[in-house]
C-alpha positions as CSV (number, residue, x, y, z in Angstrom):
1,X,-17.7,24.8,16.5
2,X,-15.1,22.6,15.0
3,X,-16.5,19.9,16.6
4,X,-20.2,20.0,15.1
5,X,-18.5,20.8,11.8
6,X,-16.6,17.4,12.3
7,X,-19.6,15.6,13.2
8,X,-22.1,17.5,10.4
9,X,-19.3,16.1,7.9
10,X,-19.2,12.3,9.9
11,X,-23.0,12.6,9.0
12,X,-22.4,13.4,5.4
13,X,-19.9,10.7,4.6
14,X,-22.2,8.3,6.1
15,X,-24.9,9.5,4.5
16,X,-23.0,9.2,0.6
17,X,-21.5,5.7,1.7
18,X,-25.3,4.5,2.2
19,X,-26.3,5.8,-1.2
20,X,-23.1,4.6,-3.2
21,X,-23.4,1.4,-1.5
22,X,-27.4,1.3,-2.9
23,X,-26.3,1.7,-6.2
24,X,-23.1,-0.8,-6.0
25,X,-25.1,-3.5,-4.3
26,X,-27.3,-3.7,-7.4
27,X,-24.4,-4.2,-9.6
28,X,-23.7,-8.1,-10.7
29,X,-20.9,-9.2,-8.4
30,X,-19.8,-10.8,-12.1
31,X,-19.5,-7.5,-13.1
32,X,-17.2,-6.4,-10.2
33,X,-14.2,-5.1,-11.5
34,X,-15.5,-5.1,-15.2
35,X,-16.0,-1.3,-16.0
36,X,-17.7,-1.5,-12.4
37,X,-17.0,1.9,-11.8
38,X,-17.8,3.7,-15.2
39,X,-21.7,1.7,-14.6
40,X,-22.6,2.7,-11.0
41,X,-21.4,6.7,-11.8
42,X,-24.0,6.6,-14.6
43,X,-26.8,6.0,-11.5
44,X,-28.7,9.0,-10.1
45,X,-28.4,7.7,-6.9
46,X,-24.6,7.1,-7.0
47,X,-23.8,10.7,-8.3
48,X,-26.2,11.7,-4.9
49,X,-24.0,10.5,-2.8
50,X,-20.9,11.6,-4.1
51,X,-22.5,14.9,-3.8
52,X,-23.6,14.2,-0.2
53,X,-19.9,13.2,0.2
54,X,-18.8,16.8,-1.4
55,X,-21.3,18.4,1.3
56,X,-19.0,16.3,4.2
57,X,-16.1,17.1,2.4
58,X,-16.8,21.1,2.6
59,X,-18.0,20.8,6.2
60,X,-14.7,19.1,7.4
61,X,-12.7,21.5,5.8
62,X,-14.0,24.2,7.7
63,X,-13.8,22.4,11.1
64,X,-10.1,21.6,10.0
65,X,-9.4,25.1,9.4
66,X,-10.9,26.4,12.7
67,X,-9.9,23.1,14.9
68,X,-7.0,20.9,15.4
69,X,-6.4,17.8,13.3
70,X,-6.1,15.6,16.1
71,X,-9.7,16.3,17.6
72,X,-11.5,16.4,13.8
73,X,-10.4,13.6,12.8
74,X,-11.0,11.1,14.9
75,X,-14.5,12.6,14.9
76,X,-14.8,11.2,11.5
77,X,-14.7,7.8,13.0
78,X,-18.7,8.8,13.7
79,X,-19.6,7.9,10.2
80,X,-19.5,4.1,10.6
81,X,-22.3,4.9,13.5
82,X,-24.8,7.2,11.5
83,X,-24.3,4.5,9.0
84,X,-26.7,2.0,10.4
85,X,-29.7,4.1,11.2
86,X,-29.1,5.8,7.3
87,X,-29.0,1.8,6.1
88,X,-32.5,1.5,8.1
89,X,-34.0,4.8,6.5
90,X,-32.8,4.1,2.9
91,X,-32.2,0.6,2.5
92,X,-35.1,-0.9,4.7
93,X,-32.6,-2.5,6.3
94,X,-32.8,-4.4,10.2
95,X,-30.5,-2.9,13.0
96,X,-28.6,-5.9,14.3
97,X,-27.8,-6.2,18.2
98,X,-24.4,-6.2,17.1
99,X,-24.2,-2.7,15.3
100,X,-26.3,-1.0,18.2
101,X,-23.0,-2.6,20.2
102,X,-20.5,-1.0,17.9
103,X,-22.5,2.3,18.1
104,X,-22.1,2.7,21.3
105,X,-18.3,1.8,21.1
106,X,-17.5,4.3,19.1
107,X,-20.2,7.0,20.6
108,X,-18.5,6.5,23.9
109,X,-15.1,6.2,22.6
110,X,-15.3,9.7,21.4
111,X,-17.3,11.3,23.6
112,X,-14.6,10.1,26.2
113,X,-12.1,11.1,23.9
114,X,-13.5,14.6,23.6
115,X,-13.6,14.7,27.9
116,X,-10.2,13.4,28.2
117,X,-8.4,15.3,25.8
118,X,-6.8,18.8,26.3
119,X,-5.4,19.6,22.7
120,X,-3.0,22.2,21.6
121,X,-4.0,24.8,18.9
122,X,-0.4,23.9,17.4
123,X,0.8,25.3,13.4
124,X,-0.9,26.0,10.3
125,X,1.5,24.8,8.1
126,X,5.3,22.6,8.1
127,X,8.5,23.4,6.5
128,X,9.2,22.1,3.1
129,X,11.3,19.5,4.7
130,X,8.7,18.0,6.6
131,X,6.3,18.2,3.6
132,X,8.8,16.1,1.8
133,X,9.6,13.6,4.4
134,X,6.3,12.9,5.8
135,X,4.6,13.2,2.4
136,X,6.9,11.0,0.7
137,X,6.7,8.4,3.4
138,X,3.1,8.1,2.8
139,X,3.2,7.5,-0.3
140,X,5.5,4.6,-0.7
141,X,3.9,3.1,2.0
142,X,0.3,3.3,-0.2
143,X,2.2,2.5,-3.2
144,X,3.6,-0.2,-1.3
145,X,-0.2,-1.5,-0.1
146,X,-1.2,-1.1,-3.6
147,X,1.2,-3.6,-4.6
148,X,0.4,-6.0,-2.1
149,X,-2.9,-5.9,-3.3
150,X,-2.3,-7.3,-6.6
151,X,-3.9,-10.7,-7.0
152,X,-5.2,-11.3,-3.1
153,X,-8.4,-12.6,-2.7
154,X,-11.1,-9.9,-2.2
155,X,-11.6,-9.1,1.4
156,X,-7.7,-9.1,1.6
157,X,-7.3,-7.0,-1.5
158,X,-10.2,-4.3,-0.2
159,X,-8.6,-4.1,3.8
160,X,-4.7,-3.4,1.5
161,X,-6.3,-0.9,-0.6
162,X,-8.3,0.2,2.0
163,X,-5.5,1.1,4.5
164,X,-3.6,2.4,0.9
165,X,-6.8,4.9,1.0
166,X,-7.3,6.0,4.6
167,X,-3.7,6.9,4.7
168,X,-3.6,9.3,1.8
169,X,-7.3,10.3,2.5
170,X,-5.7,11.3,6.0
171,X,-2.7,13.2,4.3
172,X,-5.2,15.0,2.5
173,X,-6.7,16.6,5.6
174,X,-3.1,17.6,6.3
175,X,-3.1,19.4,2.8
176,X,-6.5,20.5,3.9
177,X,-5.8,22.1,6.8
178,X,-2.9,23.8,5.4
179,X,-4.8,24.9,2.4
180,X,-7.2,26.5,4.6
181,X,-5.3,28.8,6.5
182,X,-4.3,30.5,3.6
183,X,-7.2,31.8,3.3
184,X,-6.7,34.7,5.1
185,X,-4.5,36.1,2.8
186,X,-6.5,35.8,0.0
187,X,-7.9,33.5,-2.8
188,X,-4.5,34.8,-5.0
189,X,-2.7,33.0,-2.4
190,X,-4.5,30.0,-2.3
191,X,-4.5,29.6,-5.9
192,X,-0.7,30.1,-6.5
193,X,0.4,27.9,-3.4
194,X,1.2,24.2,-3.8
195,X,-1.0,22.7,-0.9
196,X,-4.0,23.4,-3.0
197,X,-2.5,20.9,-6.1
198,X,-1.2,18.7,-4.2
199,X,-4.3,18.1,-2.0
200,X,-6.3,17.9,-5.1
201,X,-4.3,15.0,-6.4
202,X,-3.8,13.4,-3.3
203,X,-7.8,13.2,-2.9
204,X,-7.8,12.6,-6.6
205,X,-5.8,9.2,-5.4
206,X,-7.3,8.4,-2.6
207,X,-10.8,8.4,-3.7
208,X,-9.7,6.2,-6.7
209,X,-8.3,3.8,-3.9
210,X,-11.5,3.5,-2.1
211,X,-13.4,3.0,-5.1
212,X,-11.3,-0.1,-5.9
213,X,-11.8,-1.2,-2.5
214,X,-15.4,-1.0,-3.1
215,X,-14.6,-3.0,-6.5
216,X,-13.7,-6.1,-5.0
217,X,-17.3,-6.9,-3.5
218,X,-16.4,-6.7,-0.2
219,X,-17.5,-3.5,0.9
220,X,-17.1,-4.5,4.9
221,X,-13.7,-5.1,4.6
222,X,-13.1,-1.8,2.3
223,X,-15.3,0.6,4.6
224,X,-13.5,-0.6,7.7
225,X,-10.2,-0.4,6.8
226,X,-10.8,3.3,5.6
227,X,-12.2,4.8,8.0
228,X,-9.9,3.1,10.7
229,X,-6.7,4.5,8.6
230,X,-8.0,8.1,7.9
231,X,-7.8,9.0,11.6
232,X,-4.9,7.0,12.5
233,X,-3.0,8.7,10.1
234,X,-4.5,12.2,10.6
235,X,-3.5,11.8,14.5
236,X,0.1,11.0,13.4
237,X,0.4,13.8,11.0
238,X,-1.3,16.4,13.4
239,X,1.4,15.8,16.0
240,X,4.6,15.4,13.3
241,X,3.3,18.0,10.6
242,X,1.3,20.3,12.8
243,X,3.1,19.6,16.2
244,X,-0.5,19.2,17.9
245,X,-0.6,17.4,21.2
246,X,-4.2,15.4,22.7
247,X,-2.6,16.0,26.3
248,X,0.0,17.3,28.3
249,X,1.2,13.9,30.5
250,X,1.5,10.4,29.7
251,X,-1.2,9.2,31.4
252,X,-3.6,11.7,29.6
253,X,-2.0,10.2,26.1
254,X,-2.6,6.5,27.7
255,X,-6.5,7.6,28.1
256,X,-7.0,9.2,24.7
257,X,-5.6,6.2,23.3
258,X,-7.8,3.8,25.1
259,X,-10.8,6.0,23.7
260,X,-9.8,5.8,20.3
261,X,-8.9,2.0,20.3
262,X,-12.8,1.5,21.5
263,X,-14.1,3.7,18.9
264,X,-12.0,1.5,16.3
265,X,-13.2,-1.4,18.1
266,X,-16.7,-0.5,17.7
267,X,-15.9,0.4,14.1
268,X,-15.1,-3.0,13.2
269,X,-17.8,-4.6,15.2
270,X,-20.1,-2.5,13.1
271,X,-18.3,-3.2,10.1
272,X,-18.3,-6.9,10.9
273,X,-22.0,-7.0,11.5
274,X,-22.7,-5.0,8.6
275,X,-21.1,-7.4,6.5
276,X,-23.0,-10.0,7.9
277,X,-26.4,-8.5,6.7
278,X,-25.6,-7.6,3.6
279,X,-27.9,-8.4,0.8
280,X,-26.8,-11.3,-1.8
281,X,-26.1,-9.1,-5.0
282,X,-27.4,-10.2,-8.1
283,X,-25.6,-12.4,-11.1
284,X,-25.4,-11.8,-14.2
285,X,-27.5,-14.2,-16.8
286,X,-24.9,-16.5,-18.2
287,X,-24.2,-15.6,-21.8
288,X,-26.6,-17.6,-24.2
289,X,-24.5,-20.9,-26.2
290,X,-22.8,-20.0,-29.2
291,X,-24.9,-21.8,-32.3
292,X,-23.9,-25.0,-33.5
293,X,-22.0,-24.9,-36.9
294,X,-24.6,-26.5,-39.5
């Protein structure tokens, strides 16, 4: 179940990314960075796909409460696939030889993944401590990103605050998943328990980051990065936060790791390709000459 939750919500993702990147694409690359953001949120189709997004968001939350972190997230690695055939459907756009290539990277990187692996159900929640350590670490290490960001050129500045994003989008899933399994003891305990806040403000964060990936223009660059970090990180804070395992022996680990690198693999192939056919956006009209004094 978890795992056609995780795939439902892969679908989802893809499925807003398509739709915000509609309405961005028509956006002056002048403009980029210029109130960008405040302009495409005023587009019917934009707000659609944050919606659709909301939809994915609600359906991974139920596969991470059910599942494991290190099995659902990875899964979410799926949305760079559905994303070409969603391009095709919406966007009238050609499937390259080279996506179809990354598809079936990442298809059989997790389907292999999925064979391979033999999780453990591990913890709902972590101590304080960890909360602090792990949680703290992650965000000086986005802050840090962020800062290295400043003043790169654009696909530089999009893959920084990309990675900035995929890492705090992935320690939201932590917050997620901890959320979650309070559920059980009521909505009073949800409400009055500090996962809930601080997972709020953490997607609050991360959501901003993306969106200034997406600012720069080079939305390749900014997809890629994101949706390579969220899992990464997920994996590494299911097994220190959670204290999940993918296998029992080394060899196992080795396997499952191979899998995911060809799912990433794939990921940038498709990003890379996608990049490639992306429409030229168009300019602004240069501002008309100032009269000449009489």
């Amino acid at each position: 179940m978890d795992i056609a939750l995780a795939l439902v919500a892969a679908f989802f993702f893809a499925l807003g990314l398509v739709l915000q990147e509609k309405a961005a694409s028509a956006q002056p690359i002048e403009s980029v960075g210029k109130g960008f953001l405040v302009r495409v949120a005023q587009q019917p189709v934009w707000l659609l796909g944050l919606a659709m997004q909301g939809v994915g968001f609600v359906a991974q939350a139920i596969a991470l409460g059910i599942g494991r972190m290190v099995i659902v997230q990875p899964l979410l690695v799926a949305t760079i696939a559905f994303t070409p055939p969603l391009a095709r459907l919406i966007e009238k756009r050609r499937i390259l030889r080279m996506e179809v290539i990354g598809a079936l990277l990442v298809t059989g990187g997790l389907a292999a993944l999925l064979v391979v692996s033999k999780p453990s159900q591990g913890d709902d929640d972590a101590s304080p401590l960890s909360w602090a350590v792990v949680g703290g670490a992650t965000v000086g290490l986005a802050v840090l990103l962020f800062v290295l960001a400043h003043g790169r050129r654009s696909a530089v500045r999009a893959g920084l605050l990309g990675m900035a994003g995929g890492i705090l989008f992935g320690l939201a899933a932590a917050l997620t998943k901890a959320t979650v399994s309070q559920f059980d003891e009521g909505i009073g305990a949800v409400l009055w328990d500090w996962h809930v806040y601080a997972m709020v403000i953490v997607s609050v964060v991360a959501f901003w980051l993306e969106q200034a990936a997406l600012q720069t223009g080079a939305l390749s660059a900014a997809v890629a990065t994101t949706m390579a970090f969220d899992p990464l990180s997920s994996l590494v804070f299911g097994i220190v936060l959670f204290q999940e395992t993918l296998h029992e022996s080394a060899l196992g680990y080795a396997v499952c790791a191979l899998s995911l690198a060809a799912a990433l693999v794939g990921l940038l192939i498709l990003a890379r390709a996608k990049g490639e056919e992306e429409p030229p956006r168009p300019s602004e009209p240069a501002p008309a000459p100032a009269p000449a004094p009489a």
